[in-house]
C-alpha positions in Angstrom: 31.0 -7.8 -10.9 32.1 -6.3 -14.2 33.3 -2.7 -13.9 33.9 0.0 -16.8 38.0 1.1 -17.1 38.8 3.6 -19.6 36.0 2.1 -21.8 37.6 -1.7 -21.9 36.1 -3.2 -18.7 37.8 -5.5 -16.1 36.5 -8.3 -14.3 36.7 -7.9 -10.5 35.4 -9.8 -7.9 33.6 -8.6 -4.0 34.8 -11.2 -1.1 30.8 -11.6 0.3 29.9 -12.4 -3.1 32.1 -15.6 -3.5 31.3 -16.7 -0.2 28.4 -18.9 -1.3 30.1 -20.1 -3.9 32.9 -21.6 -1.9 30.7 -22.7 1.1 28.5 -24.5 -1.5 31.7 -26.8 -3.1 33.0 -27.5 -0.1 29.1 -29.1 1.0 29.2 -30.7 -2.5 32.7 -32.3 -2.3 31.8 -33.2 1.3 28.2 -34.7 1.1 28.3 -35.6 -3.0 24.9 -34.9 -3.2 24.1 -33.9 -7.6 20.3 -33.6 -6.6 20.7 -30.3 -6.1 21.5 -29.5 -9.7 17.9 -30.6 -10.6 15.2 -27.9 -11.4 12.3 -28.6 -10.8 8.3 -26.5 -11.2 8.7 -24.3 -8.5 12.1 -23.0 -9.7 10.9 -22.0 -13.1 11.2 -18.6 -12.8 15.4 -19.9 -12.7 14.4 -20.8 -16.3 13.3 -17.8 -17.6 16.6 -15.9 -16.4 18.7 -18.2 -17.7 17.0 -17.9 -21.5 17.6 -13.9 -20.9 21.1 -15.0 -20.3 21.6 -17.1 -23.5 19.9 -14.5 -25.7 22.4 -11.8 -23.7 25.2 -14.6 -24.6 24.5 -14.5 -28.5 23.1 -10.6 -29.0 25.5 -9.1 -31.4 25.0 -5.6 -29.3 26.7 -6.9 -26.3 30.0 -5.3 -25.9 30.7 -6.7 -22.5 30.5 -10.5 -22.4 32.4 -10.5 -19.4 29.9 -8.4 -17.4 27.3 -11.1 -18.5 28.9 -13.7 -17.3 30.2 -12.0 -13.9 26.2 -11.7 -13.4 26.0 -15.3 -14.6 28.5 -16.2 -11.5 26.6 -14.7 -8.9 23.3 -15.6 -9.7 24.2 -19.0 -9.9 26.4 -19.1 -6.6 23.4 -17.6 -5.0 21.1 -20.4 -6.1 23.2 -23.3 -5.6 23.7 -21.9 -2.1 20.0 -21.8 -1.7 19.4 -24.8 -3.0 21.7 -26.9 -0.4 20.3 -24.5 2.7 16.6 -25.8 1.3 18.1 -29.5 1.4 19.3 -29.4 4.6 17.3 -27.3 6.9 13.9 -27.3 7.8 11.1 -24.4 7.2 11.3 -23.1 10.6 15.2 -23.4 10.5 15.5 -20.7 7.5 13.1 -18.4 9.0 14.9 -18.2 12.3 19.0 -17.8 10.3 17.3 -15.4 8.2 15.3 -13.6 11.2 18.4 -13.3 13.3 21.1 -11.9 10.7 18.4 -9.1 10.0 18.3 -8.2 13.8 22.2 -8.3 14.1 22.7 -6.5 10.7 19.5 -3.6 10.9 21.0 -3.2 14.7 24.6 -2.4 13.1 22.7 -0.2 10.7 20.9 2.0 13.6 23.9 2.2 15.3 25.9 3.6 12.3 23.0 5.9 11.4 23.1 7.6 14.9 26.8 7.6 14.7 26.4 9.7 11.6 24.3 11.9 10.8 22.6 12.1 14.0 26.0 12.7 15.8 28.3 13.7 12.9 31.0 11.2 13.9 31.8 10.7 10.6 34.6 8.2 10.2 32.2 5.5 10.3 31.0 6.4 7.0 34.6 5.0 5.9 34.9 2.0 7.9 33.1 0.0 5.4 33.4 1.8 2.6 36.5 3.7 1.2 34.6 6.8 -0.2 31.7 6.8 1.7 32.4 9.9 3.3 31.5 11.2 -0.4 28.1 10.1 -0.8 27.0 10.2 2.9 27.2 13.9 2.1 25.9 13.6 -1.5 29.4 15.4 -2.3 28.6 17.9 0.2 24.9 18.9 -0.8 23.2 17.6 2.4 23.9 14.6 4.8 22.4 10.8 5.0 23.4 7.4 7.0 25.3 5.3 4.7 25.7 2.4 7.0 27.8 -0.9 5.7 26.7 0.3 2.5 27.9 2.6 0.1 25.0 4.9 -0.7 21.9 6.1 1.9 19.9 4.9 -1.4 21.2 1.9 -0.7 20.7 1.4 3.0 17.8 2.7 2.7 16.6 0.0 0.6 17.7 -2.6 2.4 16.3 -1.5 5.5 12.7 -1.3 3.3 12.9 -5.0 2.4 13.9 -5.8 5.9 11.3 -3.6 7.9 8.9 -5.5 5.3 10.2 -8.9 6.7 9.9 -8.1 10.5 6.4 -6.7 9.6 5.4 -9.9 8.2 6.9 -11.9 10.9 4.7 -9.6 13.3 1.7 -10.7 11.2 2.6 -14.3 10.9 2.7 -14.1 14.7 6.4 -15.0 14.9 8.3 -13.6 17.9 5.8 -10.3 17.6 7.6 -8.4 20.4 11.0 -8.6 19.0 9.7 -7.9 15.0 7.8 -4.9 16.2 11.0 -3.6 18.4 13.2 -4.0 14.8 10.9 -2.6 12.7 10.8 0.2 14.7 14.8 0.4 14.9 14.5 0.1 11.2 12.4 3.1 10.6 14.6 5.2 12.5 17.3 4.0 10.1 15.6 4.8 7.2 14.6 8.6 8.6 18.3 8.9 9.0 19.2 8.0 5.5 17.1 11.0 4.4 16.3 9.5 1.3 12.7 10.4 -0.5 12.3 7.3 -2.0 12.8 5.3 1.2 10.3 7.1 2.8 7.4 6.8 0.4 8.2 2.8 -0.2 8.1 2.1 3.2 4.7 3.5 3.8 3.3 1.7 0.7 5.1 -1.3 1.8 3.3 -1.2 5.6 -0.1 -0.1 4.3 -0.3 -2.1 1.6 1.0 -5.5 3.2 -1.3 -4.9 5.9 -4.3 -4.9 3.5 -3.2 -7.8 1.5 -2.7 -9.6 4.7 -6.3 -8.8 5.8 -7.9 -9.5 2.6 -6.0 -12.5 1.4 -9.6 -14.2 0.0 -10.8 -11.3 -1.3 -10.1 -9.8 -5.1 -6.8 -7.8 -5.2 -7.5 -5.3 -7.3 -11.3 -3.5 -6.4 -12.7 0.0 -4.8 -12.2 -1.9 -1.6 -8.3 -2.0 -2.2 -8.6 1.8 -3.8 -10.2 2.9 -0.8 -8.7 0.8 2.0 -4.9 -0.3 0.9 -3.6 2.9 -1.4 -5.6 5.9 -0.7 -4.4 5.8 3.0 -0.8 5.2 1.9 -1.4 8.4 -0.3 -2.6 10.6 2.2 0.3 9.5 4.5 2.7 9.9 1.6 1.1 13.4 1.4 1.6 14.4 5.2 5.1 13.3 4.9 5.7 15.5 1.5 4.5 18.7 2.3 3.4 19.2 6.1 5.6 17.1 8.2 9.0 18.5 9.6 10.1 16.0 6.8 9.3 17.9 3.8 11.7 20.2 3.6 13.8 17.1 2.2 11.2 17.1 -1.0 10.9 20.6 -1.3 13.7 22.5 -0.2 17.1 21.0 -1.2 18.1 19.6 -4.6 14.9 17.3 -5.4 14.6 19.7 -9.0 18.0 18.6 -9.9 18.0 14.7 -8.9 14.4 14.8 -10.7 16.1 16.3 -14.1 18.8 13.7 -13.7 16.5 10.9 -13.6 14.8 12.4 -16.5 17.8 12.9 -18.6 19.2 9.3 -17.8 15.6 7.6 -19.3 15.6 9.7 -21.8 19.2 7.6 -22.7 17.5 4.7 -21.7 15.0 4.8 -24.8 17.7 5.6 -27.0 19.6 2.8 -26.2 16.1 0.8 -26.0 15.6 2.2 -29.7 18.8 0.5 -31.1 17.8 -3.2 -29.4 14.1 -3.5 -28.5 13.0 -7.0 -28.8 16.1 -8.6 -27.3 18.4 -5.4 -25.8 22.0 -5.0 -25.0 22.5 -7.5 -22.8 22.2 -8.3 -19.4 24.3 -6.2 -16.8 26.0 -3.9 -19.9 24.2 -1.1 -20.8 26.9 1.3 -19.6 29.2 -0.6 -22.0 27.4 0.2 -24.3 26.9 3.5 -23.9 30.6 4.0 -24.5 30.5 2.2 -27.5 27.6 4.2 -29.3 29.3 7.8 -29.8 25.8 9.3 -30.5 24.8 8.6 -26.9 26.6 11.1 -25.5 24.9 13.7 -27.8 21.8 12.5 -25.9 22.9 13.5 -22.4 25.7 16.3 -21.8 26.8 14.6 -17.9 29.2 12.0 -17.8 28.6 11.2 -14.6 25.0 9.7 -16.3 26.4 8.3 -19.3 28.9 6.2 -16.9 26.8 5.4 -14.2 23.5 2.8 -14.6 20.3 4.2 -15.6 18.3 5.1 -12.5 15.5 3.4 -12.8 15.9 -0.5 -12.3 12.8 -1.1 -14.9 14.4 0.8 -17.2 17.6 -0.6 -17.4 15.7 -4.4 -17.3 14.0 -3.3 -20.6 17.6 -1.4 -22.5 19.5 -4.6 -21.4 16.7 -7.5 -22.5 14.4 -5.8 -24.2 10.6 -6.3 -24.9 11.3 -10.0 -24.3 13.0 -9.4 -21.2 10.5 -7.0 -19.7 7.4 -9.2 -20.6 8.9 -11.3 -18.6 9.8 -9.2 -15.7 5.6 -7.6 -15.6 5.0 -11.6 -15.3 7.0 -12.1 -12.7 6.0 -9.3 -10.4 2.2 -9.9 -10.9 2.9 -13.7 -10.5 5.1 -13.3 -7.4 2.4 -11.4 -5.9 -0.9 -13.8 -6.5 1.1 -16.7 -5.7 1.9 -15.5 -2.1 -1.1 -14.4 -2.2 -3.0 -17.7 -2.6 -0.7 -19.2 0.3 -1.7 -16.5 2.6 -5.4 -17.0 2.1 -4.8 -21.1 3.1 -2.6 -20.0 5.8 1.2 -21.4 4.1 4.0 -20.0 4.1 2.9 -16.8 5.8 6.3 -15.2 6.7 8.2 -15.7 3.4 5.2 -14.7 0.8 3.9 -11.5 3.0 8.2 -10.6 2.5 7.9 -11.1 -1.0 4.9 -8.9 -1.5 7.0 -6.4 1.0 9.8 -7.1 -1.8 7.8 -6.2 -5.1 6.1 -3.7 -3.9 9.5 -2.1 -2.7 11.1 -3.1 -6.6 8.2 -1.4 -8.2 8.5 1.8 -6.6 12.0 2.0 -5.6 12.8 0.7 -9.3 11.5 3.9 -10.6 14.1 6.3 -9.4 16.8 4.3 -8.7 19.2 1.0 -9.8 19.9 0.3 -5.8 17.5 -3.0 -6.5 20.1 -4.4 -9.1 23.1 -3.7 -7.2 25.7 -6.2 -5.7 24.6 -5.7 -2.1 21.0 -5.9 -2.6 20.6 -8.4 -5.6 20.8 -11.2 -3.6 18.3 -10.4 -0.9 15.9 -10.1 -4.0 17.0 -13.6 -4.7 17.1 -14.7 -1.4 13.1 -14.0 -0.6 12.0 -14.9 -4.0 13.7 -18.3 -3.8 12.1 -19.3 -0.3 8.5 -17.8 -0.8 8.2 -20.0 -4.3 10.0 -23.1 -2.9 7.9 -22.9 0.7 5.0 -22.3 -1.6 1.7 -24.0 -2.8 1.6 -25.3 -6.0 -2.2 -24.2 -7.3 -3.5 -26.3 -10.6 -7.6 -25.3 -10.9 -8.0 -25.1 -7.2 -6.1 -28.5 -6.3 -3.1 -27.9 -4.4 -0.6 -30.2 -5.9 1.8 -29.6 -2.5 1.9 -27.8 0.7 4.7 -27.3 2.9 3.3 -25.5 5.7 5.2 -23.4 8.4 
């Protein structure tokens, strides 16, 4: 990860992160085996992030190289990784590994998140996490489970995209006891982390996966899906806002201030967008570069959001690649989510494309108010999913499946 130090940068590494990266050489010098350097169709998307990265490479605004390259390293660990686990295990094999580190890590989470705030033993806010003591307060405004992670924003967004993975493996009819029982431990998580966003993703996540699942043939976007997918989401959403024992946490505590922040920190995000819009600043530096503009912090009078990434993951996709970048990234989202789509309808690769509509659905909304989606501890469960549901999926050419790997 690339980190800003008295506006130079360093280059520092996190231990979990290299993990695939060493596991994956010591299978390659061990097995020899160069096919897995091969792209091939369903892997385009690969592709597409790897242009970003060249243009990120060459664009004259970049003032952190490094930091592009540090996102180079992990991204590519990550899919090399992937890549070899796809080789060598079957279907069924990957859904179980991936099924069971979610049960052992969402029932450390719970545990932690009764452990504090639920019973204010807070050292285990520190255990994983030299400051976390900090934020699991939110510097002493009001209280949140932190977890393994550093933030509740954080743990609260993993435990979206996993309660979104035991709910689809409920639906896919794998081990149905056991997913309900964890999705259940999971939302008890997520109420302890206190965090708004969390709570409204979650029930757009359930609702809406639930409808998609239901209506797999039918047209995704109609009154049908108005009626039956968002408008009960909405009214739950609304319950949860202002009448449930809940809404003090929207209405009563510091929602004004985090909602100017937010506001502030776009507004910087078109500025910066101004200076670069067809190519932006380069992946994983728009910080960077805010230290390097002057005018910038004439914009915003906070340093903690002219040092700190843009709260809103969209925004920062479109400051740091630009129109070209973000195209990309609305083509991606819509595509994820008719491709899974299609492979629920014929009954393939349930588990794995009902997760990634889980996933988008939790990027879209949680992307609006917050950069948790891009960070180091959730980026690769985003690449995780995504990797699986288009490599497990159908390949669809005017109605002729060109392949099907069923599970």
């Amino acid at each position: 990860m690339y980190i800003r130090h008295d506006g130079t940068g360093s280059f520092t590494t996190k231990i979990f992160l290299t993990i695939p990266l060493i596991v994956s050489i010591f299978l390659l010098i061990k097995n020899r085996n160069k096919g897995v350097f091969q792209f091939y169709k369903n892997e385009r998307w690969i592709y597409w992030v790897l242009l970003l990265v060249l243009i990120s490479i060459c664009n004259p605004f970049n003032y952190a190289i490094l930091a592009t390259f540090a996102f180079v390293l992990v991204f590519l660990s990550y899919i090399l990784f992937f890549k070899l686990i796809y080789k060598y295990l079957e279907p069924a094999q990957v859904v179980k590994g991936v099924f069971a580190s979610f049960i052992f890590v969402c029932g450390l989470q719970c545990i932690l998140a009764i452990m504090y705030p639920l019973l204010n033993i807070s050292f285990v806010t520190t255990v994983f996490q030299a400051e976390g003591v900090q934020w699991a307060t939110r510097t002493g405004t009001r209280a949140g489970a932190i977890g393994v992670f550093v933030t509740p924003a954080n743990l609260g967004l993993f435990t979206t995209i996993a309660s979104g993975f035991f709910f689809a493996c409920y639906l896919g009819n794998y081990k149905k006891r056991l997913s309900l029982v964890f999705l259940g431990v999971n939302v008890i998580t997520i109420i302890l982390t206190y965090s708004r966003t969390s709570y409204i993703t979650l029930v757009f996540v359930l609702f809406l996966m639930l409808f998609i699942f239901k209506n797999s043939k039918k047209p995704l976007f109609s009154i049908r899906s108005v009626l039956f997918g968002i408008l009960p989401a909405l009214l739950v959403v609304y319950w949860i806002v202002f009448l449930s024992p809940l809404s003090s946490i929207f209405l009563k505590t510091d929602a004004d201030q985090m909602y100017e922040a937010r506001l502030d920190h776009w507004v910087m995000g078109m500025e910066i967008f101004k200076l670069s819009p067809i190519i932006g600043v380069g992946i994983n530096t728009h910080v960077e570069f805010v230290n390097h503009i002057i005018h910038l912090y004439k914009v915003v009078h906070n340093q903690f959001l002219t040092t700190n990434p843009i709260h809103n993951t969209h925004m920062i996709i479109l400051t740091e690649t630009g129109v070209i970048g973000f195209i990309l990234w609305l083509v991606f989202l819509g595509s994820s989510v008719t491709q899974a789509k299609q492979n629920i309808a014929v009954n393939n690769n349930v588990i794995f494309s009902l997760t990634q509509i889980g996933l988008i659905i939790t990027l879209v909304i949680y992307g609006f108010t917050d950069w948790a989606p891009l960070s180091h501890s959730i980026f690769p469960i985003f690449l995780l999913f995504t990797f699986f549901s288009k490599k497990y999926s159908l390949t669809f050419n005017s109605k002729t499946i060109v392949h099907r790997h069923v599970f």
